[in-house]
N, CA, C and O atoms as a GROMACS GRO file, in nm:
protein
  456
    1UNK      N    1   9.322  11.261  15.301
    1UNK     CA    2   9.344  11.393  15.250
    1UNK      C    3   9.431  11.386  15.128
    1UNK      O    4   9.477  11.280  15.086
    2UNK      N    5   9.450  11.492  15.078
    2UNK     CA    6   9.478  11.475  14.898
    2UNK      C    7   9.596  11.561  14.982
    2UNK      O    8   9.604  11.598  15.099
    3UNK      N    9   9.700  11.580  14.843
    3UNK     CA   10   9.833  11.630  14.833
    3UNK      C   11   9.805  11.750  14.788
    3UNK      O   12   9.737  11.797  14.697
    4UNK      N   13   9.888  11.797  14.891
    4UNK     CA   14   9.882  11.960  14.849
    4UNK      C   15   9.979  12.012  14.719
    4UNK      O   16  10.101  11.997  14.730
    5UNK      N   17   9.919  12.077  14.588
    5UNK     CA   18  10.002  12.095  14.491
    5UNK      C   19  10.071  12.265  14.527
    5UNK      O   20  10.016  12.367  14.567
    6UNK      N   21  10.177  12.241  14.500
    6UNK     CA   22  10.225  12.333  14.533
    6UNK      C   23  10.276  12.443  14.420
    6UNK      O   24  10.371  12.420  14.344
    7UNK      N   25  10.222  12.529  14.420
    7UNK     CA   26  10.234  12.629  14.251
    7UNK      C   27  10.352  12.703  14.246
    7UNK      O   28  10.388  12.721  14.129
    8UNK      N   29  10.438  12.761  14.342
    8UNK     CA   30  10.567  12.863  14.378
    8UNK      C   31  10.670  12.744  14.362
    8UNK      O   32  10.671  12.631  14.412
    9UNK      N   33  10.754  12.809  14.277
    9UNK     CA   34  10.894  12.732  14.242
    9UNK      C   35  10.994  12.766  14.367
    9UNK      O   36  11.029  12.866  14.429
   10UNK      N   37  11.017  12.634  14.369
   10UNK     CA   38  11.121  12.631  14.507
   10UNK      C   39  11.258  12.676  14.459
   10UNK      O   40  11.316  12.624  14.363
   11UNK      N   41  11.318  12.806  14.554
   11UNK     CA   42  11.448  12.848  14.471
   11UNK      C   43  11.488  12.753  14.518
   11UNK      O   44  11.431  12.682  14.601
   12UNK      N   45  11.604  12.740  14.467
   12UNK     CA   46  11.775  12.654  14.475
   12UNK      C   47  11.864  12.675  14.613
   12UNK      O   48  11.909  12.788  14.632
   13UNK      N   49  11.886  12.592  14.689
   13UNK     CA   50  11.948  12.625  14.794
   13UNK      C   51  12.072  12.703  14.762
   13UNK      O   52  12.119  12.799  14.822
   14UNK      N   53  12.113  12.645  14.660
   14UNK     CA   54  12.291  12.740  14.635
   14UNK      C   55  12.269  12.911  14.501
   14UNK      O   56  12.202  12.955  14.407
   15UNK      N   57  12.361  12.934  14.575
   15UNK     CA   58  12.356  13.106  14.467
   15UNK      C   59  12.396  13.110  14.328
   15UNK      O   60  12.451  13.200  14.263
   16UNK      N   61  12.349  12.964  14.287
   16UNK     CA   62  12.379  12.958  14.123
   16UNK      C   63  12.239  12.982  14.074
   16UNK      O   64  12.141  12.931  14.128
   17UNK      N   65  12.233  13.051  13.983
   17UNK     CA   66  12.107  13.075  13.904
   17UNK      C   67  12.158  13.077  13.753
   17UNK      O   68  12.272  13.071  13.707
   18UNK      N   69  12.033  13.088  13.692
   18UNK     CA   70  12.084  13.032  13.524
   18UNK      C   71  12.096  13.210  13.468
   18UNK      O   72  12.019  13.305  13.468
   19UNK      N   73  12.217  13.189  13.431
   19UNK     CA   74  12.279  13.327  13.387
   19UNK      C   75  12.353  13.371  13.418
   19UNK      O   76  12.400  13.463  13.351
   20UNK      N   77  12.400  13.340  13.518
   20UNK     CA   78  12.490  13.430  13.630
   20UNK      C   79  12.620  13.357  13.647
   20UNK      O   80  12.608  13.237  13.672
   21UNK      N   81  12.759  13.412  13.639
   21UNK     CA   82  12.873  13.347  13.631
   21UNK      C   83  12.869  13.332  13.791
   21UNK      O   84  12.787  13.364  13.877
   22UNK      N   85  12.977  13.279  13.791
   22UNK     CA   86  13.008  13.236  13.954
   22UNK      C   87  13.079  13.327  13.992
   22UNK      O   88  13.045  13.349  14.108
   23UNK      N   89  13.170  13.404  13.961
   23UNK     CA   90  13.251  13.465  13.964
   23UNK      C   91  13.231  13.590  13.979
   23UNK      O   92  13.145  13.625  13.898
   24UNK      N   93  13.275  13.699  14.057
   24UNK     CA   94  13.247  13.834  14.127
   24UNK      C   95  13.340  13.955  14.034
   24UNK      O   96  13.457  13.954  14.070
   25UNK      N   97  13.310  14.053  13.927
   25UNK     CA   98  13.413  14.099  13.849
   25UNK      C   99  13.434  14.247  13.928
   25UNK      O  100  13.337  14.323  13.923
   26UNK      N  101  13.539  14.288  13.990
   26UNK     CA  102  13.556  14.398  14.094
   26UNK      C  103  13.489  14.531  13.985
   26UNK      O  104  13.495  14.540  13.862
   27UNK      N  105  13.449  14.590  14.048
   27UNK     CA  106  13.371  14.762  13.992
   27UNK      C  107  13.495  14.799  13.977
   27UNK      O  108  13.595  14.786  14.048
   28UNK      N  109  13.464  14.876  13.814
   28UNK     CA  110  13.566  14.940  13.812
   28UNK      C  111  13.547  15.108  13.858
   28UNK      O  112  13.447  15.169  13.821
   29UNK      N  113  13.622  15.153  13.916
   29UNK     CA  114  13.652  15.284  13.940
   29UNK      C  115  13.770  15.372  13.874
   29UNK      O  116  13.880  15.328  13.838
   30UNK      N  117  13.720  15.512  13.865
   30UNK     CA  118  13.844  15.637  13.800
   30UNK      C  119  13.944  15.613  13.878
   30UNK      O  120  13.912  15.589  13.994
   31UNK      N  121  14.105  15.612  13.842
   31UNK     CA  122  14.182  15.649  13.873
   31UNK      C  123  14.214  15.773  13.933
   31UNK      O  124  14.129  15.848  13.885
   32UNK      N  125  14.286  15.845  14.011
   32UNK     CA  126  14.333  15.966  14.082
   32UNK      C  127  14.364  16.074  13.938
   32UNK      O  128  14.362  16.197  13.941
   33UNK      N  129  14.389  15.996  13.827
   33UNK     CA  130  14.512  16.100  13.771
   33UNK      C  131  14.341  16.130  13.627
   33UNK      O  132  14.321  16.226  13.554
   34UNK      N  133  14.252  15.991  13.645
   34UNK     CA  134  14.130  16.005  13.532
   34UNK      C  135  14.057  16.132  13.584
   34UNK      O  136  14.010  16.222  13.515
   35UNK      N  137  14.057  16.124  13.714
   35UNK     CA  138  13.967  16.239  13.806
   35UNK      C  139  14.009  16.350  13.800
   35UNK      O  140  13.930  16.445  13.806
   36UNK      N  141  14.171  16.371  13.781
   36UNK     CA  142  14.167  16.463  13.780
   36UNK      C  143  14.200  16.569  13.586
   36UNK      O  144  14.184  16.679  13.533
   37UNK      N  145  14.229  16.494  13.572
   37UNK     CA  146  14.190  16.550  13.428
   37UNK      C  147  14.023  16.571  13.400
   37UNK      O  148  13.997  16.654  13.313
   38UNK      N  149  13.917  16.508  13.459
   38UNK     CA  150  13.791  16.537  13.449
   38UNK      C  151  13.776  16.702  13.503
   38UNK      O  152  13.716  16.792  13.445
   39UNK      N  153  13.833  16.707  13.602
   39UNK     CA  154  13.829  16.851  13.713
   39UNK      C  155  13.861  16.950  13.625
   39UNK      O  156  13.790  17.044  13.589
   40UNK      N  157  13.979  16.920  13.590
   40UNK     CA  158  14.071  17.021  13.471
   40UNK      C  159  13.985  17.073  13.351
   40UNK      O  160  13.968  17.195  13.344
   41UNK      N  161  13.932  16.996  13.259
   41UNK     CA  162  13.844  16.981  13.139
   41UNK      C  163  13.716  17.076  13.215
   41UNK      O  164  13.689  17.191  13.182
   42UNK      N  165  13.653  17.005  13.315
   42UNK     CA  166  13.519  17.116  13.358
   42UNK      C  167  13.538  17.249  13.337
   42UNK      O  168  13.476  17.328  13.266
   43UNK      N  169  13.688  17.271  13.450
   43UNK     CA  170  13.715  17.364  13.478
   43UNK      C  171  13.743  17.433  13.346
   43UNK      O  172  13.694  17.546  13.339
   44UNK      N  173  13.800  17.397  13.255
   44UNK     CA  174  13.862  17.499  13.118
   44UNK      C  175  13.746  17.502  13.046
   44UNK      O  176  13.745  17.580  12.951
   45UNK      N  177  13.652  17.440  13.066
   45UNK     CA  178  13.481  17.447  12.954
   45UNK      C  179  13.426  17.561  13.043
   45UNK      O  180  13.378  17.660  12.985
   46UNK      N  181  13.428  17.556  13.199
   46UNK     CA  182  13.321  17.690  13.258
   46UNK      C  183  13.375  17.776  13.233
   46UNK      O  184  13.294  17.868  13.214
   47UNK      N  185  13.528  17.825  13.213
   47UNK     CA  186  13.591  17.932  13.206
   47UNK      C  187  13.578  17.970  13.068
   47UNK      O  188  13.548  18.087  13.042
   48UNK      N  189  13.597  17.879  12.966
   48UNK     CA  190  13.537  17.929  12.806
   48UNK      C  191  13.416  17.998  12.772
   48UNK      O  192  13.390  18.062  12.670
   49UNK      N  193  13.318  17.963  12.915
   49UNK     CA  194  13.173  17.989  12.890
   49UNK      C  195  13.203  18.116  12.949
   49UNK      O  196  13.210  18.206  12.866
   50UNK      N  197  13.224  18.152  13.074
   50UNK     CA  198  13.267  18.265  13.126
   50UNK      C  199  13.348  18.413  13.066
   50UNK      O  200  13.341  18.531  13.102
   51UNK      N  201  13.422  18.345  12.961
   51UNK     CA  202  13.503  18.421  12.900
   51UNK      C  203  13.407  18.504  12.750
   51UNK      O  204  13.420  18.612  12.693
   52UNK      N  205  13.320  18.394  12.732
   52UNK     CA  206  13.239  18.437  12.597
   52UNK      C  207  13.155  18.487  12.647
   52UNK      O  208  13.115  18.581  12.579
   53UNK      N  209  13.110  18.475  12.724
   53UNK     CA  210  12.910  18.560  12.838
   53UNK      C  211  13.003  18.729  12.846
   53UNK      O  212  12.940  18.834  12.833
   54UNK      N  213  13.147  18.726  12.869
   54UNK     CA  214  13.181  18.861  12.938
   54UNK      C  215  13.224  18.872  12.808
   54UNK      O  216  13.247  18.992  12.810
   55UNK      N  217  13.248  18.842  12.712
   55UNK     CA  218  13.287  18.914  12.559
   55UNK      C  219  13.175  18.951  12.448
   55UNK      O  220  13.182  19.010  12.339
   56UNK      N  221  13.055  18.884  12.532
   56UNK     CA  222  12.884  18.913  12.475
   56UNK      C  223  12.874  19.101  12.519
   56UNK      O  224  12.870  19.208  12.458
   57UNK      N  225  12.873  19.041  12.693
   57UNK     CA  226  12.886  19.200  12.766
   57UNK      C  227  12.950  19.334  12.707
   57UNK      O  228  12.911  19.450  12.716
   58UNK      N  229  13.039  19.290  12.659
   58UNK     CA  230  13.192  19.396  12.584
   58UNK      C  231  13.123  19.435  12.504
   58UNK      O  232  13.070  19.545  12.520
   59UNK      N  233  13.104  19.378  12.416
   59UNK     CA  234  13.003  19.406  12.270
   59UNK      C  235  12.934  19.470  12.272
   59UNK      O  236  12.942  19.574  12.206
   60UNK      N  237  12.810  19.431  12.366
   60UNK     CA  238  12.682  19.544  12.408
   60UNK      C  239  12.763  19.654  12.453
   60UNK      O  240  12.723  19.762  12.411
   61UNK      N  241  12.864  19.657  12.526
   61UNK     CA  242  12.880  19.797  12.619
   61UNK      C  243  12.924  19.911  12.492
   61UNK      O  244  12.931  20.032  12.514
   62UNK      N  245  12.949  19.854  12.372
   62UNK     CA  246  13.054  19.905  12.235
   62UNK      C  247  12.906  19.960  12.159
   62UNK      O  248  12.898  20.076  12.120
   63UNK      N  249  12.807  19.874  12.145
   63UNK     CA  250  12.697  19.913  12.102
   63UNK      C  251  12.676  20.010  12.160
   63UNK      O  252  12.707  20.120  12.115
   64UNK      N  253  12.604  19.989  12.302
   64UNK     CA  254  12.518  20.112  12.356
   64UNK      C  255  12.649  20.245  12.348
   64UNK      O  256  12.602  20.344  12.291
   65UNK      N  257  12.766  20.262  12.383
   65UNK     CA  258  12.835  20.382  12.378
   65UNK      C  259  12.801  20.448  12.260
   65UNK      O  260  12.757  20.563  12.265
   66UNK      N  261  12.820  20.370  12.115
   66UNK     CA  262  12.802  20.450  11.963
   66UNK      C  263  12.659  20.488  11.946
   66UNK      O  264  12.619  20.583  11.880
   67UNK      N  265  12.576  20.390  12.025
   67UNK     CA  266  12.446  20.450  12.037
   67UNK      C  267  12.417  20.588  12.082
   67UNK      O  268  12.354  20.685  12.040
   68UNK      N  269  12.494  20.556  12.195
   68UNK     CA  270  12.456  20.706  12.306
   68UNK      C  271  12.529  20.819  12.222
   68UNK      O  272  12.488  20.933  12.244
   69UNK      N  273  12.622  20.805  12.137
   69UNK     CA  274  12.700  20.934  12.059
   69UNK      C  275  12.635  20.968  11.962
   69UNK      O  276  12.622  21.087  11.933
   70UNK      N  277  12.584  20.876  11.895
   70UNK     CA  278  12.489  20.929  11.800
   70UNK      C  279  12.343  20.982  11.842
   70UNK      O  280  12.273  21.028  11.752
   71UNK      N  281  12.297  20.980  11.964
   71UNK     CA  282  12.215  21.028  12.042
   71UNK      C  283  12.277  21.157  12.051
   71UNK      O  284  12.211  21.216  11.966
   72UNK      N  285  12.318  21.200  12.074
   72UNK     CA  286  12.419  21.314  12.157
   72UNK      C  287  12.456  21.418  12.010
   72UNK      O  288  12.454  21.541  12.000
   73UNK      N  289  12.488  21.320  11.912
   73UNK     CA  290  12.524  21.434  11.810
   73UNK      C  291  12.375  21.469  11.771
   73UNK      O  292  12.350  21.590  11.774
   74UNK      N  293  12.274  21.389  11.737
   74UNK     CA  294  12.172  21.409  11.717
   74UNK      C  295  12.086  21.496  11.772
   74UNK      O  296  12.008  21.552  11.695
   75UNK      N  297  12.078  21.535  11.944
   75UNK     CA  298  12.004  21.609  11.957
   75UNK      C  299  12.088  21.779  11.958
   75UNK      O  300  12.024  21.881  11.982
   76UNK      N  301  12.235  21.778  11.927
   76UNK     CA  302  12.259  21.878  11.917
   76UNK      C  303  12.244  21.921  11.791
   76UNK      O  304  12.218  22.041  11.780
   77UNK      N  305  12.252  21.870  11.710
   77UNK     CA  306  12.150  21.929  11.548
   77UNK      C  307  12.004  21.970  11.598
   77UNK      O  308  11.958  22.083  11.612
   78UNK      N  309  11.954  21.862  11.619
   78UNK     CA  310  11.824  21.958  11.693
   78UNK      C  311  11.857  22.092  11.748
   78UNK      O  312  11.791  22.191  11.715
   79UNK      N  313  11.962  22.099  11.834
   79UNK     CA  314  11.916  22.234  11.897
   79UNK      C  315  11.926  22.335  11.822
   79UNK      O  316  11.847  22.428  11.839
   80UNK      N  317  12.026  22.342  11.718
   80UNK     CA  318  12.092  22.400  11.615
   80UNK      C  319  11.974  22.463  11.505
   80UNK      O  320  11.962  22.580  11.469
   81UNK      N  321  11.886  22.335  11.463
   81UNK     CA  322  11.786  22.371  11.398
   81UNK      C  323  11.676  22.442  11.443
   81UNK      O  324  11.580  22.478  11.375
   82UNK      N  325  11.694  22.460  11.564
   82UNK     CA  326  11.556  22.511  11.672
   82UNK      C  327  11.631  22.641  11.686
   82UNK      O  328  11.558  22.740  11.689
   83UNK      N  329  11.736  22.659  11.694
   83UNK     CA  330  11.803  22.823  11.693
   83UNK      C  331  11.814  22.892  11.565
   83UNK      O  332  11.830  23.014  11.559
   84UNK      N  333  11.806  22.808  11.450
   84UNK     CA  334  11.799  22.873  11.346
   84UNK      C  335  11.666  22.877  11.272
   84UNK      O  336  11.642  22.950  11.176
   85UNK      N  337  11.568  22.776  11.338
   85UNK     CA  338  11.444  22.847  11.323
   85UNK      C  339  11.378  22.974  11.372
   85UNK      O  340  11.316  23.067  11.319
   86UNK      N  341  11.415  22.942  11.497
   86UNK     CA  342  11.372  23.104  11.541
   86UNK      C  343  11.400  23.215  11.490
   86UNK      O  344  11.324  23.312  11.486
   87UNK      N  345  11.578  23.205  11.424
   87UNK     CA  346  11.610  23.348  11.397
   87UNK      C  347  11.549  23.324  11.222
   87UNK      O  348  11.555  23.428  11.157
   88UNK      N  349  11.514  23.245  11.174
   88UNK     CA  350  11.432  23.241  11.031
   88UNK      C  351  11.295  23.299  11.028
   88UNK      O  352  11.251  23.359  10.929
   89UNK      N  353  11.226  23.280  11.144
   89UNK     CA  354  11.074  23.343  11.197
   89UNK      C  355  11.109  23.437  11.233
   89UNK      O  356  11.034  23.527  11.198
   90UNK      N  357  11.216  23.478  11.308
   90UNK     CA  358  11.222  23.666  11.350
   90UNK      C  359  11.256  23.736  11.265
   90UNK      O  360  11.219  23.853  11.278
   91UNK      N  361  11.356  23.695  11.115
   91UNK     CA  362  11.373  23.805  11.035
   91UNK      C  363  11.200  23.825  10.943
   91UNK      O  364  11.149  23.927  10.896
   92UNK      N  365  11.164  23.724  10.945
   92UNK     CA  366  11.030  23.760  10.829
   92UNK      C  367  10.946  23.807  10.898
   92UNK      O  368  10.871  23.888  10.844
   93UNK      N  369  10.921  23.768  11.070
   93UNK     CA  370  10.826  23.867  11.133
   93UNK      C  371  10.913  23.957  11.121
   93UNK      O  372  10.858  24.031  11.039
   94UNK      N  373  10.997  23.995  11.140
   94UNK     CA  374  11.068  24.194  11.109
   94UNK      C  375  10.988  24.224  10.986
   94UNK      O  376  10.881  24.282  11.004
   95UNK      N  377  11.021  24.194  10.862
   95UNK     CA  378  10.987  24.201  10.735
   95UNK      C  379  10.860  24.276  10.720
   95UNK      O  380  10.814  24.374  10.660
   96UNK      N  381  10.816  24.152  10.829
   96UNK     CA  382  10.626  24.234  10.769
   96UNK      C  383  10.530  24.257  10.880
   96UNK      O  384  10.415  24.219  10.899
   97UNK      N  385  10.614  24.331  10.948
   97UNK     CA  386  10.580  24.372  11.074
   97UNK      C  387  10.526  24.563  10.993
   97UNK      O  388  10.559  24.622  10.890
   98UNK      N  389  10.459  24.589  11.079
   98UNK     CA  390  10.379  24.758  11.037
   98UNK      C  391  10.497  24.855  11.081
   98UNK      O  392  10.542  24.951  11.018
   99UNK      N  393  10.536  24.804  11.207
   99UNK     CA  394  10.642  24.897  11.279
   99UNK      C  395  10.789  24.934  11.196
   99UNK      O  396  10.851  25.039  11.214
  100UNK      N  397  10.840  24.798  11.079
  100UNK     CA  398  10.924  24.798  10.965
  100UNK      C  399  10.858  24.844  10.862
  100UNK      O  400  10.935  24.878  10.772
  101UNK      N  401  10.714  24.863  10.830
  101UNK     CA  402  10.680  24.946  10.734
  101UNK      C  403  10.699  25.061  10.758
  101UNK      O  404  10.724  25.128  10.658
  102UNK      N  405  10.699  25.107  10.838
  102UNK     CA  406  10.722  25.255  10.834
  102UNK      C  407  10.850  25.335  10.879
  102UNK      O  408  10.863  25.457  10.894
  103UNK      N  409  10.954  25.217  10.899
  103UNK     CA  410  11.084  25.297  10.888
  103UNK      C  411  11.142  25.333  10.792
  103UNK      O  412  11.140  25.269  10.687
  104UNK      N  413  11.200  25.432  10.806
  104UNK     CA  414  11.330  25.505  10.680
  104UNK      C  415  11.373  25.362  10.611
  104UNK      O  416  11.359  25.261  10.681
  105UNK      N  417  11.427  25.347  10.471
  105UNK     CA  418  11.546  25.288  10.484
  105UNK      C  419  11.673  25.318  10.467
  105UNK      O  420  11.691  25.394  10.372
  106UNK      N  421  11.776  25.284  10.528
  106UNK     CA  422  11.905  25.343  10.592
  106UNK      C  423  11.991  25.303  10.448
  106UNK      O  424  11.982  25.210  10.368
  107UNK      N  425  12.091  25.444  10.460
  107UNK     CA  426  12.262  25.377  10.319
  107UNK      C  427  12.338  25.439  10.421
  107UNK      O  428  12.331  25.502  10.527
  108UNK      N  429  12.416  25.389  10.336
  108UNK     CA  430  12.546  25.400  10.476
  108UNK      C  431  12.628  25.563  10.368
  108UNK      O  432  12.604  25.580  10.248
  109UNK      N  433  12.678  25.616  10.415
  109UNK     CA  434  12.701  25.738  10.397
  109UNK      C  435  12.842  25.794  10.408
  109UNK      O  436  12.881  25.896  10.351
  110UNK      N  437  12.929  25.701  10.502
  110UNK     CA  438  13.062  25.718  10.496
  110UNK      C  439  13.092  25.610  10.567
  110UNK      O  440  13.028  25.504  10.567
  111UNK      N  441  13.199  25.637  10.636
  111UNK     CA  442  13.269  25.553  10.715
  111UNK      C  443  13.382  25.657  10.815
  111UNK      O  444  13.421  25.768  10.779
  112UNK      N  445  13.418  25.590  10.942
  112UNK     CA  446  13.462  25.708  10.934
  112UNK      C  447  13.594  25.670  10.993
  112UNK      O  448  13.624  25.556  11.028
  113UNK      N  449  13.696  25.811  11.004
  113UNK     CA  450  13.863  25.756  10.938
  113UNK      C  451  13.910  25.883  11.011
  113UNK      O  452  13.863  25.997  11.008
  114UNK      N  453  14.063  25.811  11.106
  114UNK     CA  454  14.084  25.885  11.186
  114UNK      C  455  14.189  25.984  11.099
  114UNK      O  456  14.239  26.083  11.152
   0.00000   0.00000   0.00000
């Protein structure tokens, strides 16, 4: 029988491989005092965001109020103009109405005095 060739590289009995120091370098981790300055910083960035979203709000609420007043003065000119139309259409219907054609017209004649 012939020799079996064998194609799979035989690892290395020991945990040296080419690249790899021998040596184990500990993970580094945050400190108590790194962590907590991270906490701090979050915390003062959400509250900046918080503070500008509710000073967006303010703004609009400043808008819509001058809005709504100028709404408000506005439709009371309207009403104004709608009362002084009418009495602009009732004097000229008087005018030329048949029933004002045929009245007297009035002078005033005295006054009178106690």
């Amino acid at each position: 029988m012939k020799d079996k060739f064998v194609t799979r590289r035989t690892q290395p009995t020991s945990n040296f491989t080419y690249g790899r120091s021998t040596t184990r370098l500990p993970k580094r981790n945050l400190g108590s005092i790194s962590q907590t300055i991270i906490v701090c910083m979050l915390t003062l960035i959400f509250g900046l965001i918080y503070v500008a979203e509710g000073t967006k709000a303010t703004s609009y609420d400043y808008e819509i109020s001058s809005l709504e007043s100028e709404i408000s003065e506005m439709s009371a000119k309207k009403d104004d103009l709608a009362v002084e139309k009418a009495r602009l259409n009732s004097v000229a219907a008087a005018k030329n109405s048949t029933v004002a054609a045929a009245m007297e017209s009035t002078t005033v004649t005295g006054y009178a005095t106690e």
